[in-house]
N, C-alpha and C positions, 0 to 999 in steps of 0.2 A: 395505437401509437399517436402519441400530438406531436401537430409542430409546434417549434419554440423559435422565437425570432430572438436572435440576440446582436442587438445594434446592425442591424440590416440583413444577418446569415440567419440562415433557417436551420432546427437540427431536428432532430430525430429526438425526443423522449419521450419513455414511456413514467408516468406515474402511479402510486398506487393507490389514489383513485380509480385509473383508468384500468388499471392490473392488480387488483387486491388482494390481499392474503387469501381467502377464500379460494380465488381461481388457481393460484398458485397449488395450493394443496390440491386440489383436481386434476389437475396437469400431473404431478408427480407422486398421487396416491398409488400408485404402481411401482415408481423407481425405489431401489434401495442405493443410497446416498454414502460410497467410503468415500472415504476424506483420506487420502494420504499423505502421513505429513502433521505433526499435532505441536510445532516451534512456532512462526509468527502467525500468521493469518488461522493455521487449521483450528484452533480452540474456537476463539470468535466466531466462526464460521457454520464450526460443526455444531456448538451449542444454542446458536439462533437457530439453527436450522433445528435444530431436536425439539426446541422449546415451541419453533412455528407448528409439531406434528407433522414434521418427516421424518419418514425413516434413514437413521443414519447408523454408519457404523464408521469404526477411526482403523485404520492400518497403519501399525507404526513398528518401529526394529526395540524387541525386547533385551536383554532390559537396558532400558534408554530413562533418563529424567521427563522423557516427554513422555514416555510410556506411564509413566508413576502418574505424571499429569495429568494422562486423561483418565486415569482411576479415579484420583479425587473428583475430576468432574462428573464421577459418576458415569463414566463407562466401562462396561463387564467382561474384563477376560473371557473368552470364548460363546459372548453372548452380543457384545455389540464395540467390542475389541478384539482386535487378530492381528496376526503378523500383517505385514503390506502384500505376501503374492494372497491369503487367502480374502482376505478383504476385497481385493482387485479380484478374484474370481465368483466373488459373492455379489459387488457390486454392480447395479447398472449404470450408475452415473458414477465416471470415477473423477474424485476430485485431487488434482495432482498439486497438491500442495508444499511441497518441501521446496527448498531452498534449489535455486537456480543449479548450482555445483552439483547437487545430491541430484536432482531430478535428472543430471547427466550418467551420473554415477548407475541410477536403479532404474530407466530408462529401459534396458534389454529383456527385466522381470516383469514388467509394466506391460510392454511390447505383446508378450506372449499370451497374456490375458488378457487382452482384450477381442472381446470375439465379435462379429458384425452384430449390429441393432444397440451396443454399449456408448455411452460419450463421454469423449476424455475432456476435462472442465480443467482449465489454468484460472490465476487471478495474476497472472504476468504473462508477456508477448516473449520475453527471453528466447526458453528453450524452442521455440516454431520458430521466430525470426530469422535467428539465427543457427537454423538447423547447418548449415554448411559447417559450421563448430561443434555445435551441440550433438548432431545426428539424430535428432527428435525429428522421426519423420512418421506421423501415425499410418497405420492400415485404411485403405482403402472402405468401407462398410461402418464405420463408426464417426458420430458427430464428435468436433474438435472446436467447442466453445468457450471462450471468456467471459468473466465478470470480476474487474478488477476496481477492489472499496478503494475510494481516493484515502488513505489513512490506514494505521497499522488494524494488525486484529483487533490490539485491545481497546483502541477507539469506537473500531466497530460495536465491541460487545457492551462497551461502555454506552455509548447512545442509543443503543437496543433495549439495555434496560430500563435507562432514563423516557424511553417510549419516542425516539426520535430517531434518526435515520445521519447513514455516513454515504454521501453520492457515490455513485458509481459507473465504471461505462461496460459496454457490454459489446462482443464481437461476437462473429460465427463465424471460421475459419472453414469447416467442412459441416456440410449439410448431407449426409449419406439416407436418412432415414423419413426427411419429409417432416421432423419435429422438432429440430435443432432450434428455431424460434421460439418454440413456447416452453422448449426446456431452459433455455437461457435466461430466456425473461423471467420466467417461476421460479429460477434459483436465484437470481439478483434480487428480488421481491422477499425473497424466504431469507434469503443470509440479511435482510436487514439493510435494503441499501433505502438512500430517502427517496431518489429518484434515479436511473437509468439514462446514459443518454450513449446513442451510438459511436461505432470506433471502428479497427482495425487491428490484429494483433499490433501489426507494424509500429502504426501510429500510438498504438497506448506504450510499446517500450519505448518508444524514442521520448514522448512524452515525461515517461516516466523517469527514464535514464539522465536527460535535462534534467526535470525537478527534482530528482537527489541530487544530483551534481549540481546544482543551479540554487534555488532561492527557498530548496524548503529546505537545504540540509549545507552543502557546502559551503556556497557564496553569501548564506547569512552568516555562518560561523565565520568566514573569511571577514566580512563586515563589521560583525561583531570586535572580531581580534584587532582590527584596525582602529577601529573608533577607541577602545578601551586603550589602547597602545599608544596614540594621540594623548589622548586626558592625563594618563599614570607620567606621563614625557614631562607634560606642560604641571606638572605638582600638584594633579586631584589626586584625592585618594581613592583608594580601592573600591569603597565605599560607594564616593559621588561617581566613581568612573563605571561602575557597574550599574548604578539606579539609572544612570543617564543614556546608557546603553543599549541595556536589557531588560529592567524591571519599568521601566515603563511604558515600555514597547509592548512587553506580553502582558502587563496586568494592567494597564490602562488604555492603549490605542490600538490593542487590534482584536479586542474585542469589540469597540465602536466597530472598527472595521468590519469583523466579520457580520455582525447586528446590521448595518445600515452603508460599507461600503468607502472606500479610502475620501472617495469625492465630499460624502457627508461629513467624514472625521476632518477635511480640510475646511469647510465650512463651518465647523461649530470650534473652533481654535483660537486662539490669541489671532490680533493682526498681525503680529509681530510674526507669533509660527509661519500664518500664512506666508508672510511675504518672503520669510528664508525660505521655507521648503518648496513655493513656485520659483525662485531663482535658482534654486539649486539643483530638485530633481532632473532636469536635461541635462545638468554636467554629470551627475552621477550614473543614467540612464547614456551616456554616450560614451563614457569611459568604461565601460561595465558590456557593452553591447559586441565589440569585437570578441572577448572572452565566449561569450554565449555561441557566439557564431563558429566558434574555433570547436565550443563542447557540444555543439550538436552535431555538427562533421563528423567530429568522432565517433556518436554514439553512430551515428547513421552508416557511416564505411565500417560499422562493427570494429574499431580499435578499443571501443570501452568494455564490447562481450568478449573481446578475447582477452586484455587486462584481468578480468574477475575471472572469467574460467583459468586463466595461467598461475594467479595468483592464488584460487581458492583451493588448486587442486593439489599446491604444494605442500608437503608431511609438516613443515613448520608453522603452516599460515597462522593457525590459531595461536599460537606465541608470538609470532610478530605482529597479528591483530593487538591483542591483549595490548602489548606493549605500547602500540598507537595510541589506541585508547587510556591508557594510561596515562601518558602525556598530558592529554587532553585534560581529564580529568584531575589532573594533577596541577594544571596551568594556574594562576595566580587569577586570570578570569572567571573561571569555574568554582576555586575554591572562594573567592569572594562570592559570587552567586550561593554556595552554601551556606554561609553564613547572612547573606541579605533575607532569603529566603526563612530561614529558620526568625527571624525579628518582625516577617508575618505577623500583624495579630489574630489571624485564625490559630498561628501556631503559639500561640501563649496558653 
């Protein structure tokens, strides 16, 4: 494990330099690897890990589209596909992968198979955190690990193939067996992560539950809607009010971003950019900061795990989802993004 100093704090990472594939498959040439759960994260996950040369097998409820799914990718009814109780009875490392609600749902089946020396593996702190909701409360005798990809699965599987890595952080909640370390670190290594760096269930949902609510998913939509709703007001068009918005955010400045870092995109800019965007981010960063503070409360007194469990486990949810999303997609900023998008010239 190195340390990493970042602007004066020290952290915990492991690299796979320092953890290489190799040792990974050593550590887990013994375990047989189910995945339950084959909707977001399980494919990405399951299929690095097959391709790294471990044994894996999928448990999923037949017949389901995910079920269908993991045939195409080349998993075999009754050879390295089974329902979820036989999968979890085959498995020694079970990877509980379904969705927050569902993992509530199948939780009791989950429970009973797991027998001492097994380890129950999340890539979300949900169902532990807040087990006083949830009632995930594992057995005594079994390791109760994380390794949650910063990014969906299919980012994961995407930069897996492209031969590069999606970070990730890694907790150990229960340590029953004396290996709960090196089975953690050898699966974070084998799903494909770039680097590892330590955590806490706690800390990675709250983390997490911010950053969807917050700046990777809500409050840029929110920002988005605002800025395009300004421009369309003041008599841009669709057009200008979208390229100004969003296409040049994602296809020109935060790739710099990501490449070399917001400091170096503010450095290499017009003067002109410079001098708005240093006058300006402290108002937007101080107007924007109570918000954040109001949505981590939340997540933290658990008002936002009981929100999605109340919400998800109702007979309508998925038509009132739908129809959210609809909206959304339906909005005059979305569908102008479809059409900026398609005048790509890669899409010519």
């Amino acid at each position: 494990m190195a340390k990493m100093n970042f602007g004066g704090v020290e952290e915990n990472v492991v690299t796979r330099d320092e953890f290489p594939l190799s040792k990974a498959q050593e550590v887990l040439k013994d375990e047989v690897v189910a995945v339950i759960g084959y909707g977001v994260q399980g494919p990405g996950q399951a299929l690095n890990l097959r391709d790294n040369g471990i044994n894996v097998i999928v448990g999923q409820r037949k017949p389901s589209k995910s079920w269908d799914k993991a045939v195409e990718d080349g998993f075999v009814p009754g050879e390295t596909l089974f329902s979820i109780e036989e999968a979890i009875q085959k498995g020694t490392i079970i990877m509980y992968l379904l969705s927050d609600a569902a993992q509530i749902q199948v939780w009791p089946k989950v429970k009973e198979n797991l027998s001492p020396g097994k380890a129950l593996y999340f890539s979300h702190g949900f169902g532990i955190t807040y087990n006083d909701q949830t009632e995930i409360i594992p057995p005594e005798g079994v390791d109760v690990i994380l390794v949650a990809p910063k990014g969906s699965g299919t980012s994961l599987r995407r930069l897996f193939l492209e031969g590069r890595g999606l970070n990730s952080s890694y907790a150990i909640y229960q340590d029953a067996t004396g290996k709960a370390k090196d089975r953690v670190v050898s699966l974070g290594i084998a799903v494909g992560s770039g680097y590892l760096f330590e955590t806490t269930f706690k800390r990675e949902v709250f983390s997490d539950l911010t950053g969807e609510r917050g700046s990777l998913m809500g409050a840029i939509q929110g920002l988005f809607e605002a800025q395009y709703n300004v421009l369309r007001k003041n008599g841009h068009s669709p057009s200008e009010a979208f390229n100004e918005t969003v296409e040049e955010l994602t296809q020109s400045l935060m790739p710099l971003v990501a490449e070399n870092g917001m400091d170096w995109m503010y450095a290499n800019c017009s003067t002109t950019a410079q001098r708005g965007a240093l006058d300006w981010k402290d108002k937007f960063r101080d107007a924007v900061a109570p918000v954040f503070e109001d949505l981590y409360e939340s997540v933290a007194t658990g008002k936002e795990a009981k929100r999605s469990i109340d919400t998800n486990s109702q007979p309508d949810y998925r038509e009132k989802l739908e129809a959210e999303l609809k909206t959304l997609h339906e909005s005059e900023l979305w569908l102008a993004g479809k059409q900026v998008r398609s005048l790509r010239p890669e899409n010519e």
